[in-house]
C-alpha positions as CSV (number, residue, x, y, z in Angstrom):
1,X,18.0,29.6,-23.4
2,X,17.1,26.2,-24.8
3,X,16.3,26.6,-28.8
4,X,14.0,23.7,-30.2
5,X,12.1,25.8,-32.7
6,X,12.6,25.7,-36.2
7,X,15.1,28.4,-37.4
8,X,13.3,31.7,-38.6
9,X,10.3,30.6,-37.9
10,X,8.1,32.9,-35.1
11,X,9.1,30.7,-31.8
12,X,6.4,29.5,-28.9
13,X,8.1,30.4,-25.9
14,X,8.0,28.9,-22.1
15,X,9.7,30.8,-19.4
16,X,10.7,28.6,-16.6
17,X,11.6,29.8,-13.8
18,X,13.5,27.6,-11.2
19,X,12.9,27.3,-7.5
20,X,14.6,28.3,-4.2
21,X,17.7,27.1,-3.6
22,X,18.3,26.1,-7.2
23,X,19.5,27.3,-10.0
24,X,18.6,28.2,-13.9
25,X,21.5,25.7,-15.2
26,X,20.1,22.6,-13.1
27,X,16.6,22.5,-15.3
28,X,18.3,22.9,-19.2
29,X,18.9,18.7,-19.0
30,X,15.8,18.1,-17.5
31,X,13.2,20.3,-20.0
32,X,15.5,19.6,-23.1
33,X,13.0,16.9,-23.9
34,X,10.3,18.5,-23.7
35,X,11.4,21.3,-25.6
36,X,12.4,19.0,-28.3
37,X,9.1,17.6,-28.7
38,X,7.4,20.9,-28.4
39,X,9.5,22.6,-30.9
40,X,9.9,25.5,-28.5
41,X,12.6,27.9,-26.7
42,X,12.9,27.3,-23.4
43,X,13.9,30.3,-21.0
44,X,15.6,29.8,-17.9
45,X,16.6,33.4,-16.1
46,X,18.4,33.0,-13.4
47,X,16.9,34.5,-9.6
48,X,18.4,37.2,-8.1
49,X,18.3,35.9,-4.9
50,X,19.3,32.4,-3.4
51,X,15.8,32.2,-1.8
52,X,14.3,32.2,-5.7
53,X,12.0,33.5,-7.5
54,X,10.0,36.5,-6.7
55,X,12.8,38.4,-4.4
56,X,13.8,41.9,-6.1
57,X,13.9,42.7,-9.8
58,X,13.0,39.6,-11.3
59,X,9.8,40.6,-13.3
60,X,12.8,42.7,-14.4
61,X,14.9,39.8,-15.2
62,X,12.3,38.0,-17.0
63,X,11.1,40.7,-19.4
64,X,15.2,42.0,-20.1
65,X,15.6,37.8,-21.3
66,X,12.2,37.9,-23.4
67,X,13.4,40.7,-24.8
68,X,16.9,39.4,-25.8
69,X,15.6,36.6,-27.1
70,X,13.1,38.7,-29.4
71,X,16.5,40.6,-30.9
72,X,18.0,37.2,-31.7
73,X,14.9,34.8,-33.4
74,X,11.2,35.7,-34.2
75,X,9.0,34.8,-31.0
76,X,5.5,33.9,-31.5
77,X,3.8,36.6,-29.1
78,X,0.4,34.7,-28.9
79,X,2.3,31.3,-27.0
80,X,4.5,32.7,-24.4
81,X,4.0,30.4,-21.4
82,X,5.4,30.3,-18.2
83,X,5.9,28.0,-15.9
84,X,8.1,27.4,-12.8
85,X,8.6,24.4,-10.4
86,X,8.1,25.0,-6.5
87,X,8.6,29.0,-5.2
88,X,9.7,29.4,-9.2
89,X,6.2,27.7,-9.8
90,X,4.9,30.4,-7.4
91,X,6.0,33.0,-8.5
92,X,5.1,32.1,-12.2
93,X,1.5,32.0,-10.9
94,X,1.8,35.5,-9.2
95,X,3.2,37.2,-12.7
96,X,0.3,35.6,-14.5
97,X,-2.3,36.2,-12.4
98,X,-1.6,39.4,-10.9
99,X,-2.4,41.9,-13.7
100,X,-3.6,41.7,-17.5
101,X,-1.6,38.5,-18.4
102,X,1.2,38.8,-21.4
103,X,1.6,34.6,-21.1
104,X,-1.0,32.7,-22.8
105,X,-0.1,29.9,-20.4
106,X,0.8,29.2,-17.1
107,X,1.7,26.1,-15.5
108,X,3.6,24.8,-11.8
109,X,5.2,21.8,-10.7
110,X,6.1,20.3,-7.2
111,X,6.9,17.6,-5.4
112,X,4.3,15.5,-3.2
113,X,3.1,17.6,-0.9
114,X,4.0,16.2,2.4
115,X,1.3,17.7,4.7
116,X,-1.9,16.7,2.1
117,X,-0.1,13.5,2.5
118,X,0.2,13.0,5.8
119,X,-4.1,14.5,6.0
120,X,-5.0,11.7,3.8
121,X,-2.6,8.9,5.5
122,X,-0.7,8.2,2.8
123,X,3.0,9.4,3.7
124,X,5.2,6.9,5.3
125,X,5.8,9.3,8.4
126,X,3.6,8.6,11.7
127,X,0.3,10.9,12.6
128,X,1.7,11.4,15.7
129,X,4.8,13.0,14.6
């Protein structure tokens, strides 16, 4: 958990979920900022599997971490985003779009995508490769 909202205050919320072969602990130094300047708690559970997101109880895992953080700080229920970058990015989309939404966002993000590149022939690898 990365806290940026004012104390006692109900808390926007962003769950962020990482991507495969990453872990939680890798994004905290990377959405810090943005957290700052949002004034909101970040979330970062940690997959269950090494592949990422998506693989056993991690709908689970997600709703056991919003609920923790409810018991420790008052959470704004009408902003709770999620997010995720790459299969974390994913998944996020799955959860939000699968079923009658409890996120009142939903973002991804990913690197260049290689192949759209190579279509368009713009990446620095030949067509005939």
């Amino acid at each position: 958990i990365y806290d940026a909202a004012s104390p006692g205050d109900p808390a926007p919320v962003v769950v962020f979920l990482h991507g495969s072969g990453t872990e939680a602990s890798l994004w905290h130094p990377i959405l810090e900022g943005a957290a700052e300047e949002a004034g909101a708690v970040v979330l970062l559970p940690q997959a269950l599997s090494s592949i990422g997101m998506g693989v056993g109880a991690d709908e689970e895992t997600i709703a056991e971490a919003l609920d923790l953080l409810r018991n420790e700080r008052p959470v704004d229920e009408e902003r709770i985003a999620i997010s995720g970058h790459s299969a974390g990015g994913a998944y996020a989309l799955v959860l939000a779009y699968s079923s009658v939404s409890r996120f009142s966002a939903v973002f991804t993000m990913k690197r260049r995508n290689r192949t759209m590149s190579w279509l368009s022939g713009t990446a620095p690898m030949a067509r005939n490769s």
